[in-house]
PDB file of N, CA, C, O and CB in Angstrom:
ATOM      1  N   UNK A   1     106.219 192.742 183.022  1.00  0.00           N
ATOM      2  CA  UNK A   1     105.081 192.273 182.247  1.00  0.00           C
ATOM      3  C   UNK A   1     103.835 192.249 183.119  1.00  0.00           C
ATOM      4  O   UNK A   1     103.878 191.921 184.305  1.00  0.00           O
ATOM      5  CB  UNK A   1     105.357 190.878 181.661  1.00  0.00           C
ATOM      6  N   UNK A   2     102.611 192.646 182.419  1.00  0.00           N
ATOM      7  CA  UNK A   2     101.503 192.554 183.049  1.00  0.00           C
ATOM      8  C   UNK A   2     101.184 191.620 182.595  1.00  0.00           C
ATOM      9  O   UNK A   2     101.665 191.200 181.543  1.00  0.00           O
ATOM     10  CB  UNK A   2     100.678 193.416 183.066  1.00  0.00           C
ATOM     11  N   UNK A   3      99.780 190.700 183.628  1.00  0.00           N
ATOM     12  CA  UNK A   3      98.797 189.728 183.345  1.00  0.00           C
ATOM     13  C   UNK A   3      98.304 189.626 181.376  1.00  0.00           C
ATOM     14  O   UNK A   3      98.185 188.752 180.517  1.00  0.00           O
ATOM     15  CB  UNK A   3      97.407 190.278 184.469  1.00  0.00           C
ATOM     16  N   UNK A   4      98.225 190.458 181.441  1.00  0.00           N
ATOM     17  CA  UNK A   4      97.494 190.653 180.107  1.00  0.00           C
ATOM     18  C   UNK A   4      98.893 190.109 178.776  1.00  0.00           C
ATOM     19  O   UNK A   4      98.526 189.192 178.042  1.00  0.00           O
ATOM     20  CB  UNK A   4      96.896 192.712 179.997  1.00  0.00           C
ATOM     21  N   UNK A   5      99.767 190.437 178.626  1.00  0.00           N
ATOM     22  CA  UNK A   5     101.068 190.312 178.200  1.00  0.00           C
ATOM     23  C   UNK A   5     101.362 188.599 178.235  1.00  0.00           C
ATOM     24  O   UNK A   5     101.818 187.845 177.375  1.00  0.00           O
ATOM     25  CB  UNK A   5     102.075 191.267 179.218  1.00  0.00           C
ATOM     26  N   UNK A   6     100.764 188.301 179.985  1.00  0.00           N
ATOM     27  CA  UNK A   6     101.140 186.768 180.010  1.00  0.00           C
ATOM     28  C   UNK A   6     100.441 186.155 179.685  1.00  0.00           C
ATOM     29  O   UNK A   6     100.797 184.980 179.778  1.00  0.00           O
ATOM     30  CB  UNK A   6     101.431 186.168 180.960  1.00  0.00           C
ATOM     31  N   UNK A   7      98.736 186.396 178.976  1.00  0.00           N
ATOM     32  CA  UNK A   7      97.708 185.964 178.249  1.00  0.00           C
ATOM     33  C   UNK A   7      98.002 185.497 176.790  1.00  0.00           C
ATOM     34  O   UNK A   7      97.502 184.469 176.334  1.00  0.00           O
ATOM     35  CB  UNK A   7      96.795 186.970 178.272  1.00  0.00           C
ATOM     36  N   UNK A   8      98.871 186.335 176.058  1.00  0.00           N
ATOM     37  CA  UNK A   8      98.860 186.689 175.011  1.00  0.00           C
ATOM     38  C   UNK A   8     100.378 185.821 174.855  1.00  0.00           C
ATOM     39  O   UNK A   8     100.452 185.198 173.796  1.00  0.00           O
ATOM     40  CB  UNK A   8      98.594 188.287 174.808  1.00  0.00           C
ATOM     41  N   UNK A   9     101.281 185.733 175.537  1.00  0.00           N
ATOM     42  CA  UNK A   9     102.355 184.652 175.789  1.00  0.00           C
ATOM     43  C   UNK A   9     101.828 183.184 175.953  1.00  0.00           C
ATOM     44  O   UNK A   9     102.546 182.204 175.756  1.00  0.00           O
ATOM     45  CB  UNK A   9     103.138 185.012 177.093  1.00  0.00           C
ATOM     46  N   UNK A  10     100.842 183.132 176.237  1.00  0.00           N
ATOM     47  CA  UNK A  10     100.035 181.362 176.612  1.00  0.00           C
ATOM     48  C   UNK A  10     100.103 180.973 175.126  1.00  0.00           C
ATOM     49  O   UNK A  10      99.967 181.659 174.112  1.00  0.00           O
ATOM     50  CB  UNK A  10      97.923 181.251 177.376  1.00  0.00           C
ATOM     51  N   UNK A  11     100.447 179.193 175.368  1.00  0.00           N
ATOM     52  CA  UNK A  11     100.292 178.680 174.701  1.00  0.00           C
ATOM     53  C   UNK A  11     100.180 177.142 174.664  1.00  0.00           C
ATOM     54  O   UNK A  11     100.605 176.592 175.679  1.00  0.00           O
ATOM     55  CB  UNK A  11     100.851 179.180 174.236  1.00  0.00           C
ATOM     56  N   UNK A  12      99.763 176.453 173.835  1.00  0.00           N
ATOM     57  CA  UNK A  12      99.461 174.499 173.968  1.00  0.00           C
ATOM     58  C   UNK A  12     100.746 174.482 174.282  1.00  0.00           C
ATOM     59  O   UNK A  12     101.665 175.175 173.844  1.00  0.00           O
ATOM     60  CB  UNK A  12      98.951 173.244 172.406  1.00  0.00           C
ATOM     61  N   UNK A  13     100.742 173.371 175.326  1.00  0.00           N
ATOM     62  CA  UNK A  13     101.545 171.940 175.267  1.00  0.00           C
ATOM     63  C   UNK A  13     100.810 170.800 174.963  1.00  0.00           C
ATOM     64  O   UNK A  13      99.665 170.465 175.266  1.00  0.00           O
ATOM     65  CB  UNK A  13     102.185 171.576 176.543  1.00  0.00           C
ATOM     66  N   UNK A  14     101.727 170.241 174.276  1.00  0.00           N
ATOM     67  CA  UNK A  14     101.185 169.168 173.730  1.00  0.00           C
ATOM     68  C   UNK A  14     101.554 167.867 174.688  1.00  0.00           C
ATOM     69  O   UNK A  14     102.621 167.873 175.301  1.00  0.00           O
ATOM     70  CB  UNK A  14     101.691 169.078 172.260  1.00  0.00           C
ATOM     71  N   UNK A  15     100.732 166.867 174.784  1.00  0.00           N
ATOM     72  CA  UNK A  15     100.872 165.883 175.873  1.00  0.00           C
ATOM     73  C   UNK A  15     102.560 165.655 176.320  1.00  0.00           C
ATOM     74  O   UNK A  15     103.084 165.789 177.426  1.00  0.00           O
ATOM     75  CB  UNK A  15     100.151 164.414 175.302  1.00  0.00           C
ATOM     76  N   UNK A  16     103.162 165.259 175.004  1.00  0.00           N
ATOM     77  CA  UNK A  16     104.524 164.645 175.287  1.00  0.00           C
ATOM     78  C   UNK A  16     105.802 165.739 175.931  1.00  0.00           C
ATOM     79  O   UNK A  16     106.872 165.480 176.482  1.00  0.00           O
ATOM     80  CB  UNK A  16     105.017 164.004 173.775  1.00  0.00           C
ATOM     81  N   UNK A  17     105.242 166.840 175.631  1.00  0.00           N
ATOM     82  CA  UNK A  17     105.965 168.354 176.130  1.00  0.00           C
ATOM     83  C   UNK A  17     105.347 168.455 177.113  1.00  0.00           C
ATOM     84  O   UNK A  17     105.954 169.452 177.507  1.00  0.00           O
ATOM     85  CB  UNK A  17     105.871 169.752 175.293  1.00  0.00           C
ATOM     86  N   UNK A  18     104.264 168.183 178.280  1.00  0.00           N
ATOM     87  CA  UNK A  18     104.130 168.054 179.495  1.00  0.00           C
ATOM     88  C   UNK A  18     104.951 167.294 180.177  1.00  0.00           C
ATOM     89  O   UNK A  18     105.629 167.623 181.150  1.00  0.00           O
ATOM     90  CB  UNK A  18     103.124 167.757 179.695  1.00  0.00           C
ATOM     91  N   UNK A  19     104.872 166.085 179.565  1.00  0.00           N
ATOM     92  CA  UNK A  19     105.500 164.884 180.299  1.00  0.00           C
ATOM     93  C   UNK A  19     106.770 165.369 180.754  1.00  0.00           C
ATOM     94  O   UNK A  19     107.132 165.535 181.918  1.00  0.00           O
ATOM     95  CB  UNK A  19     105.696 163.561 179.405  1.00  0.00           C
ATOM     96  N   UNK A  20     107.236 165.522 179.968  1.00  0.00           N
ATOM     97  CA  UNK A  20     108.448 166.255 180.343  1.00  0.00           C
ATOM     98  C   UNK A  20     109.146 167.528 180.654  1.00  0.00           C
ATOM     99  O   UNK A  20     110.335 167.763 180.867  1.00  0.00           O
ATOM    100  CB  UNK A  20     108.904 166.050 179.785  1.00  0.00           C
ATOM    101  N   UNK A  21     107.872 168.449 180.617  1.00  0.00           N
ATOM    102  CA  UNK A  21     108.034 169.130 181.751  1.00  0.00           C
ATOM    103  C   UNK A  21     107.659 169.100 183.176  1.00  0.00           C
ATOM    104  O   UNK A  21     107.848 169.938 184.058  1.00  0.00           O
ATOM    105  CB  UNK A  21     107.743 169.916 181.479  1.00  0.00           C
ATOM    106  N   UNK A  22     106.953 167.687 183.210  1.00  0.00           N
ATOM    107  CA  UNK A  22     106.852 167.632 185.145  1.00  0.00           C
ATOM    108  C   UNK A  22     107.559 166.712 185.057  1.00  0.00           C
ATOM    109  O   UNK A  22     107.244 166.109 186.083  1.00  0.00           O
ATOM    110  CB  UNK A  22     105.373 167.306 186.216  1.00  0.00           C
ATOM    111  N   UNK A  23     108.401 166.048 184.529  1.00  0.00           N
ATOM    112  CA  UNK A  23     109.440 164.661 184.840  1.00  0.00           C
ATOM    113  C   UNK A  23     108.495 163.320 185.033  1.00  0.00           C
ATOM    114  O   UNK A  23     108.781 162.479 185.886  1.00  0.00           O
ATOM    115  CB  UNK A  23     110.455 164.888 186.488  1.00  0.00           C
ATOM    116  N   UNK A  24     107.494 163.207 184.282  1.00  0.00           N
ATOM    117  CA  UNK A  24     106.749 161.894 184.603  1.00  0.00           C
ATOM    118  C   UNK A  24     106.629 161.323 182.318  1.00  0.00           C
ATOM    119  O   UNK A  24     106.832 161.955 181.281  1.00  0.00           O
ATOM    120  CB  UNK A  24     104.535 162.473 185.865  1.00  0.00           C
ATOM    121  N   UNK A  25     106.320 160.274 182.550  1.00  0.00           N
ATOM    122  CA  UNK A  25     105.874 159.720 181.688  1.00  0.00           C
ATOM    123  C   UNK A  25     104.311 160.115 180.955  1.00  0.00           C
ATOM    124  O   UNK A  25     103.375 160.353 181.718  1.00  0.00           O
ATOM    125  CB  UNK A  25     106.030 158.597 182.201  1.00  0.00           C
ATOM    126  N   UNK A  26     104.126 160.162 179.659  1.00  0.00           N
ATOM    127  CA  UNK A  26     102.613 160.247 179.062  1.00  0.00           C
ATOM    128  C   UNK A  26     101.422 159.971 180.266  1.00  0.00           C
ATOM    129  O   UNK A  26     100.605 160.776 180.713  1.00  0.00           O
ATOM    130  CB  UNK A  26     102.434 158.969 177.769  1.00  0.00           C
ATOM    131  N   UNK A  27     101.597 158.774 180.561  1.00  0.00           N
ATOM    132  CA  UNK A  27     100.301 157.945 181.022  1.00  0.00           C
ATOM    133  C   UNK A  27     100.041 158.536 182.327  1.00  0.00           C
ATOM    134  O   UNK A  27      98.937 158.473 182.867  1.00  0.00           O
ATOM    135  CB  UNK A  27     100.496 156.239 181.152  1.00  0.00           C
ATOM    136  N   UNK A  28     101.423 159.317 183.015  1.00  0.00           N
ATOM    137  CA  UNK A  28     101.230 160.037 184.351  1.00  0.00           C
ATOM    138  C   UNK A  28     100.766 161.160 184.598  1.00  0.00           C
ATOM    139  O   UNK A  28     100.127 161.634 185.537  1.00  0.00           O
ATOM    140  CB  UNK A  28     102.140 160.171 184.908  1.00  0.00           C
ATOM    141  N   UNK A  29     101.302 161.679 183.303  1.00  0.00           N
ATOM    142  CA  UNK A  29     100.037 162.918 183.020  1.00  0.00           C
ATOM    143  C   UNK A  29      98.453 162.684 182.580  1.00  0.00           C
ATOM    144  O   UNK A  29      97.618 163.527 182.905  1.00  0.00           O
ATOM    145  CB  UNK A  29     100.531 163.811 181.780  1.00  0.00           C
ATOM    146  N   UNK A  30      98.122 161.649 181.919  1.00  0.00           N
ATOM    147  CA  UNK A  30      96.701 161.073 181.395  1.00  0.00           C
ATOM    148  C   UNK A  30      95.898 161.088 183.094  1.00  0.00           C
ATOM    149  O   UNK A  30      94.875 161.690 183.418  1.00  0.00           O
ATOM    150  CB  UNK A  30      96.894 159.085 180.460  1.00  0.00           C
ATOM    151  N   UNK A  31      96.841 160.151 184.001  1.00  0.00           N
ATOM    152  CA  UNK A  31      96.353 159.726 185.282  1.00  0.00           C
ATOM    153  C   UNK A  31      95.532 161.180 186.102  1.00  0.00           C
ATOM    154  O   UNK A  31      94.427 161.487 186.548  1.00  0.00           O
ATOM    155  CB  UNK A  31      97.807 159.079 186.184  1.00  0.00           C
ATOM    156  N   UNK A  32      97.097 161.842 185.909  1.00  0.00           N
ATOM    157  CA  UNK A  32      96.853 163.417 187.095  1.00  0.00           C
ATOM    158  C   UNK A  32      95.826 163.517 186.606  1.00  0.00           C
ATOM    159  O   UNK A  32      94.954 163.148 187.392  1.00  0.00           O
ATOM    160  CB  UNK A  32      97.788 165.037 187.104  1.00  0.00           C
ATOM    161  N   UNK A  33      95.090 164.130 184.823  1.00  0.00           N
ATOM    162  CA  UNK A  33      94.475 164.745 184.490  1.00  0.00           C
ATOM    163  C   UNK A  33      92.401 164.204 184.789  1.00  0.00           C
ATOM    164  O   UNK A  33      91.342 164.831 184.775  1.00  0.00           O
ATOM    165  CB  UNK A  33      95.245 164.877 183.202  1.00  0.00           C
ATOM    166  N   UNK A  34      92.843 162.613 185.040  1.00  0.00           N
ATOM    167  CA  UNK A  34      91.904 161.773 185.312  1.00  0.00           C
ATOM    168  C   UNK A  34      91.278 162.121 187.040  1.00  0.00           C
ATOM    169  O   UNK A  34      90.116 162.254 187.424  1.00  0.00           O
ATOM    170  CB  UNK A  34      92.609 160.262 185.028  1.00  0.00           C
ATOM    171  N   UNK A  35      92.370 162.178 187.688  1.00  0.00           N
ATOM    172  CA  UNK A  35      92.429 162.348 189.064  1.00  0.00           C
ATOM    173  C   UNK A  35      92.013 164.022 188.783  1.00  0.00           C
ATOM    174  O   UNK A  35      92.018 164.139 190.008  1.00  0.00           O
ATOM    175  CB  UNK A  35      94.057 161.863 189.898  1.00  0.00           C
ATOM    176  N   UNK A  36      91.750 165.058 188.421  1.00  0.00           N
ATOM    177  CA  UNK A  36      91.125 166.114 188.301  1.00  0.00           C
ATOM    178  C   UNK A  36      92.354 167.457 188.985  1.00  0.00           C
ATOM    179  O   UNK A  36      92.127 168.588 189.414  1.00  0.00           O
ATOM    180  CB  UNK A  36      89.590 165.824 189.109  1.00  0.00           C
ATOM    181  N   UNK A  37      93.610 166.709 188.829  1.00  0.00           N
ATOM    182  CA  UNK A  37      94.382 167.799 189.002  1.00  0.00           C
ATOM    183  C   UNK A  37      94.783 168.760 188.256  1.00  0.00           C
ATOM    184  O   UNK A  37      95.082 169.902 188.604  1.00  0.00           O
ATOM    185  CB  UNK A  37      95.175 167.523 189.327  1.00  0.00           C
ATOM    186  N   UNK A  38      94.795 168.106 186.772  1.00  0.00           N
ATOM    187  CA  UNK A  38      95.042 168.823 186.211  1.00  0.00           C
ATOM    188  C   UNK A  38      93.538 169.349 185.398  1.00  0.00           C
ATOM    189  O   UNK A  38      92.474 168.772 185.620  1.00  0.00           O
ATOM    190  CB  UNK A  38      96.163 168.338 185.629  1.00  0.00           C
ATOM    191  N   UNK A  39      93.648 170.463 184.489  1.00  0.00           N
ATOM    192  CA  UNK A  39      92.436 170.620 183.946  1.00  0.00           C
ATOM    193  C   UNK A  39      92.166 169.107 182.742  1.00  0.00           C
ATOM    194  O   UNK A  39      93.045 168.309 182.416  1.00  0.00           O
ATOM    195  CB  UNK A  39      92.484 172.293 183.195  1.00  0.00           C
ATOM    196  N   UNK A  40      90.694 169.089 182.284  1.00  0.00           N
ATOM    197  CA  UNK A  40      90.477 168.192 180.774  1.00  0.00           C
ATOM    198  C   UNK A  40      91.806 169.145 179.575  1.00  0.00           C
ATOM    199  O   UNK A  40      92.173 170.317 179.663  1.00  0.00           O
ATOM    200  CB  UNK A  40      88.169 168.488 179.990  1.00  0.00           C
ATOM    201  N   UNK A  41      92.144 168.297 178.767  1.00  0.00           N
ATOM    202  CA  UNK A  41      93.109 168.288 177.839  1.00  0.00           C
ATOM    203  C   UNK A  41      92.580 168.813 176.728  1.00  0.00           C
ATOM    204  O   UNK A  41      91.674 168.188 176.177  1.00  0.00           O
ATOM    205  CB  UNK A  41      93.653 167.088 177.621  1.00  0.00           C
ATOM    206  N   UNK A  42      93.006 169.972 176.216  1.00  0.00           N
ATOM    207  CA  UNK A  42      92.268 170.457 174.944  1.00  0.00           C
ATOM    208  C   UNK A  42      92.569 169.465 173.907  1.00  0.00           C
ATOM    209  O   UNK A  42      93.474 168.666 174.146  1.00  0.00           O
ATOM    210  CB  UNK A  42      92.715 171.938 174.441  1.00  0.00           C
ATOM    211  N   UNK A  43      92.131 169.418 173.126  1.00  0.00           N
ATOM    212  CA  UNK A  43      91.693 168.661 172.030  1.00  0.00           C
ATOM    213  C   UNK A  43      92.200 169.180 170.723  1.00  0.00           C
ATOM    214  O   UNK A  43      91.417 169.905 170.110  1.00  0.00           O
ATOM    215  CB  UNK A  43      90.263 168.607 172.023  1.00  0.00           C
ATOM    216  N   UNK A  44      93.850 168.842 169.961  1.00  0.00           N
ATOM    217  CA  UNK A  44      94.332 169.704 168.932  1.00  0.00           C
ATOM    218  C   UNK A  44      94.240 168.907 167.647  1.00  0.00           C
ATOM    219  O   UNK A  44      95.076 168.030 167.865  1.00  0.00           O
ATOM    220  CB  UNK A  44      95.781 170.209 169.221  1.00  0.00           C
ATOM    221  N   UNK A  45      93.730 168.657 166.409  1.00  0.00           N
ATOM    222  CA  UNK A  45      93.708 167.631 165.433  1.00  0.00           C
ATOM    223  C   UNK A  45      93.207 166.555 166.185  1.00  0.00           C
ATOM    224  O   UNK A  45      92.184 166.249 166.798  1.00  0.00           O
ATOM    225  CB  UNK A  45      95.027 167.336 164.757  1.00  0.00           C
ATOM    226  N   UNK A  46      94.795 165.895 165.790  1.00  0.00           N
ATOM    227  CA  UNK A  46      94.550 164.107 166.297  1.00  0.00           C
ATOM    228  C   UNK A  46      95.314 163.919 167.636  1.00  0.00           C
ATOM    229  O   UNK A  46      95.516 162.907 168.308  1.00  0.00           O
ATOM    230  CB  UNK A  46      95.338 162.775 165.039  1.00  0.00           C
ATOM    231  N   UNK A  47      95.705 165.335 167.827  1.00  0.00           N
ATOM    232  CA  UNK A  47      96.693 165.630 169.303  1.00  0.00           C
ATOM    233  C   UNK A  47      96.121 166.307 170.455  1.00  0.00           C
ATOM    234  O   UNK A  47      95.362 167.233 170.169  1.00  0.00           O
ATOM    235  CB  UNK A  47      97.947 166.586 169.030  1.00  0.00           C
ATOM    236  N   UNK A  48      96.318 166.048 171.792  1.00  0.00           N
ATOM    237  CA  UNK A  48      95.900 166.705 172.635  1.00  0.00           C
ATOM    238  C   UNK A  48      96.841 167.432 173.773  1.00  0.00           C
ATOM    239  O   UNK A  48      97.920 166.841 173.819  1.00  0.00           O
ATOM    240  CB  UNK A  48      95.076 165.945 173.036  1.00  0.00           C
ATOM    241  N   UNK A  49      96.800 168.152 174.387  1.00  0.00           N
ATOM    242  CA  UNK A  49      97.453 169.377 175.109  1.00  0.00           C
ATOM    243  C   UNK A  49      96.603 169.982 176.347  1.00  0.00           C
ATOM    244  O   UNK A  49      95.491 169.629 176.739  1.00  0.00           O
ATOM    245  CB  UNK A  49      97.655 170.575 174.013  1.00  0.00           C
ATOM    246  N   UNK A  50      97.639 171.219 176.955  1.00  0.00           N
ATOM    247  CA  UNK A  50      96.943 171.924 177.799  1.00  0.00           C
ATOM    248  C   UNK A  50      97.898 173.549 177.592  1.00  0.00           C
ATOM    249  O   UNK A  50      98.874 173.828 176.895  1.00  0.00           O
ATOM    250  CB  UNK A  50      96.915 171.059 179.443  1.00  0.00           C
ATOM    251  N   UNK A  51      97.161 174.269 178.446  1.00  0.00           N
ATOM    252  CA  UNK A  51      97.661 175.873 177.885  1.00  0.00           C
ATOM    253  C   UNK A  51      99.172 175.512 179.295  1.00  0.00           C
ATOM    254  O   UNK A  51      99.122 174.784 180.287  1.00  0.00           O
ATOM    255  CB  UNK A  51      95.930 177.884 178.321  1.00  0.00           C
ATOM    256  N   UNK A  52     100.381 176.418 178.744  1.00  0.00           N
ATOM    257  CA  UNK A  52     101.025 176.404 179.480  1.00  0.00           C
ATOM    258  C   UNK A  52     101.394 177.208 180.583  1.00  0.00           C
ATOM    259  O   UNK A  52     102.418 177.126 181.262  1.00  0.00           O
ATOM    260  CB  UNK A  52     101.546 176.218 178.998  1.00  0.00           C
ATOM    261  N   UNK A  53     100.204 178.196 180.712  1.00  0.00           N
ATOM    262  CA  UNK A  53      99.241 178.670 182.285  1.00  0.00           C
ATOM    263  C   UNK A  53      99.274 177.471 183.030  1.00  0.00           C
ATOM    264  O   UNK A  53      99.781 177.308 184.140  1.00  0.00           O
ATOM    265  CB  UNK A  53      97.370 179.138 182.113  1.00  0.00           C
ATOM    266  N   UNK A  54      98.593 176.509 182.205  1.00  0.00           N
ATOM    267  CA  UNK A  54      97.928 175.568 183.373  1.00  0.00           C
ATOM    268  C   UNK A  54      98.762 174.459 183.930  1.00  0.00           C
ATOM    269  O   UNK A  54      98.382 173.830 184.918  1.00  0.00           O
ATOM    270  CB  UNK A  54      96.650 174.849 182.849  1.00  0.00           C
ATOM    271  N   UNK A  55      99.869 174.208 183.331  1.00  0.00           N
ATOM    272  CA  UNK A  55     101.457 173.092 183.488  1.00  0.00           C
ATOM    273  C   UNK A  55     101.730 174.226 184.673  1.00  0.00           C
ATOM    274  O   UNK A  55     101.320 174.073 185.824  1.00  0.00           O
ATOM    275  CB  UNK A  55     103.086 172.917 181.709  1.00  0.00           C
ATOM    276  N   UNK A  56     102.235 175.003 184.373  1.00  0.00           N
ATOM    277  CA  UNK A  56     102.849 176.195 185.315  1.00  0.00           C
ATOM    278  C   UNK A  56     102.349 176.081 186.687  1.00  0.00           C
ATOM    279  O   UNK A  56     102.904 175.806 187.751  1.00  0.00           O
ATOM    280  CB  UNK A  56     102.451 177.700 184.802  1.00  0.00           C
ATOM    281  N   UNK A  57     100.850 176.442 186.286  1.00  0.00           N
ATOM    282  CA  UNK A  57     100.509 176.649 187.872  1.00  0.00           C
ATOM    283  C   UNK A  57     100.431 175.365 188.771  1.00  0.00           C
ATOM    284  O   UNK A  57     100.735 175.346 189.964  1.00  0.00           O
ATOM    285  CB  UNK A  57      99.062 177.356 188.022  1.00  0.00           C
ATOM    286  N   UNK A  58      99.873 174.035 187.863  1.00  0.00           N
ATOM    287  CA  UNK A  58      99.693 172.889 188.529  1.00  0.00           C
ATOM    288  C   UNK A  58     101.175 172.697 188.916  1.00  0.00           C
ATOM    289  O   UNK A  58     101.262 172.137 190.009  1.00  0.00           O
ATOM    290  CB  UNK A  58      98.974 171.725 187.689  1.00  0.00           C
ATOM    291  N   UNK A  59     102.469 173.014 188.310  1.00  0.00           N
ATOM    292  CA  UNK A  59     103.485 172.899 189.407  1.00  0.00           C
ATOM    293  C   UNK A  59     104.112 173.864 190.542  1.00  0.00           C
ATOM    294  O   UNK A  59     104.819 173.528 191.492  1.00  0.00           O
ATOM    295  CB  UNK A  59     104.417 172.582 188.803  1.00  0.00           C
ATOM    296  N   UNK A  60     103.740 174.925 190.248  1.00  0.00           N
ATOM    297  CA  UNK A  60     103.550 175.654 191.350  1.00  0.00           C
ATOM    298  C   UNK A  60     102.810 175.377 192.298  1.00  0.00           C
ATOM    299  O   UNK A  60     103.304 175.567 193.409  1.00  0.00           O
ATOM    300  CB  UNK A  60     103.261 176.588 191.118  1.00  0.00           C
ATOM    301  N   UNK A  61     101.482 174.873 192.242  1.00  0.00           N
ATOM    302  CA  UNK A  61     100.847 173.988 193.119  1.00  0.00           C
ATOM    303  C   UNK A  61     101.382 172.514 194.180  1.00  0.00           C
ATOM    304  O   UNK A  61     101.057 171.873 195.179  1.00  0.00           O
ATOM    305  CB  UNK A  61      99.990 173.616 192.223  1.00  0.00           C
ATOM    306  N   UNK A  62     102.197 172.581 193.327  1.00  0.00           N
ATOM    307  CA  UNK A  62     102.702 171.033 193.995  1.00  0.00           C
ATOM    308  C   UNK A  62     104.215 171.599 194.709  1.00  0.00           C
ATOM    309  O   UNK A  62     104.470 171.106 195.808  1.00  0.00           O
ATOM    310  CB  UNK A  62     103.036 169.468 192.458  1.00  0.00           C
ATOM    311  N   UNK A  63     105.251 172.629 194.127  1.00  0.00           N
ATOM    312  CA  UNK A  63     106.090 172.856 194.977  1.00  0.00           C
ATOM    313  C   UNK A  63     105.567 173.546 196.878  1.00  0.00           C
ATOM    314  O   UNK A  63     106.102 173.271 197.951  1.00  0.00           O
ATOM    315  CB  UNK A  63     106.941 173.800 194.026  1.00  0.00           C
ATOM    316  N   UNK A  64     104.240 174.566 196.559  1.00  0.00           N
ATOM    317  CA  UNK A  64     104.012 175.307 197.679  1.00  0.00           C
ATOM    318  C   UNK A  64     103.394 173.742 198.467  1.00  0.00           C
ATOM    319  O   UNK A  64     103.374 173.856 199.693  1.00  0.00           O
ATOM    320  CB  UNK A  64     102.855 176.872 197.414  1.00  0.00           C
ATOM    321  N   UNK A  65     102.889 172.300 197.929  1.00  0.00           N
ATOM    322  CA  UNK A  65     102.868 171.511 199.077  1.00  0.00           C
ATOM    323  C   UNK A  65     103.634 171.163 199.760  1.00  0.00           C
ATOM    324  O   UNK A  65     103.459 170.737 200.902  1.00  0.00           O
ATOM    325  CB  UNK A  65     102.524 170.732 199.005  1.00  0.00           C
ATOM    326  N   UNK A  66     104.963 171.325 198.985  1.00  0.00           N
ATOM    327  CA  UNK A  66     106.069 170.640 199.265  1.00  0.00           C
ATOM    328  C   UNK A  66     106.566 171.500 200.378  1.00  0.00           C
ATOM    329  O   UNK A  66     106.962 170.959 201.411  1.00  0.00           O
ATOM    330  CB  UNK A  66     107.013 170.423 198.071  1.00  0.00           C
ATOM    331  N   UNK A  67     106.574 172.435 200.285  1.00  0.00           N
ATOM    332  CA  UNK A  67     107.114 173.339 201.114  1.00  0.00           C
ATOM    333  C   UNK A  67     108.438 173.967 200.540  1.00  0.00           C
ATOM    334  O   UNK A  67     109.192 174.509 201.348  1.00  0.00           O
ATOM    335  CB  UNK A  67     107.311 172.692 202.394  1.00  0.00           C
ATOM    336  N   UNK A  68     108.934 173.925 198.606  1.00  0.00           N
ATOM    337  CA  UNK A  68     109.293 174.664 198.022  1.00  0.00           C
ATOM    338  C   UNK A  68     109.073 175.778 197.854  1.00  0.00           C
ATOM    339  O   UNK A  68     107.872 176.042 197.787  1.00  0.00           O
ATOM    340  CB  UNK A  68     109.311 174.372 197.453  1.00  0.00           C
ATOM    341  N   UNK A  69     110.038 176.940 197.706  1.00  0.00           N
ATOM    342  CA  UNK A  69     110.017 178.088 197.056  1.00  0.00           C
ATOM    343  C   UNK A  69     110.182 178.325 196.078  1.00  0.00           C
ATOM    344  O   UNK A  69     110.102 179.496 195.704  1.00  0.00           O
ATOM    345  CB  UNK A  69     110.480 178.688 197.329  1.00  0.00           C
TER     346      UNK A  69
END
């Protein structure tokens, strides 16, 4: 797959489908996103989210601190 392919694969997560994809609670994701790690939260209805580019990379970000592969 090219870049372009993985554009067109992006899609919302919605707050509570973050949470649990980094293993933290709602409010720990609200925090990160406050603390400017993560990007501002798109804005869906009465629900809010982020593209799942951006879950991805912010944990890819945090394994290469770790010194994960």
């Amino acid at each position: 797959m090219n870049s372009d392919d993985d554009k067109k694969m992006d899609r919302v997560m919605r707050l509570p489908e973050i949470a649990v994809a980094l293993g933290v609670c709602v409010r720990s994701v609200r925090r990160t996103v406050d603390r400017h790690e993560l990007p501002p939260m798109l804005r869906i209805g009465r629900s809010v989210g982020l593209m799942q580019s951006e879950v991805e990379a912010y944990l890819e970000r945090m394994r290469k601190e770790r010194g994960c592969q």
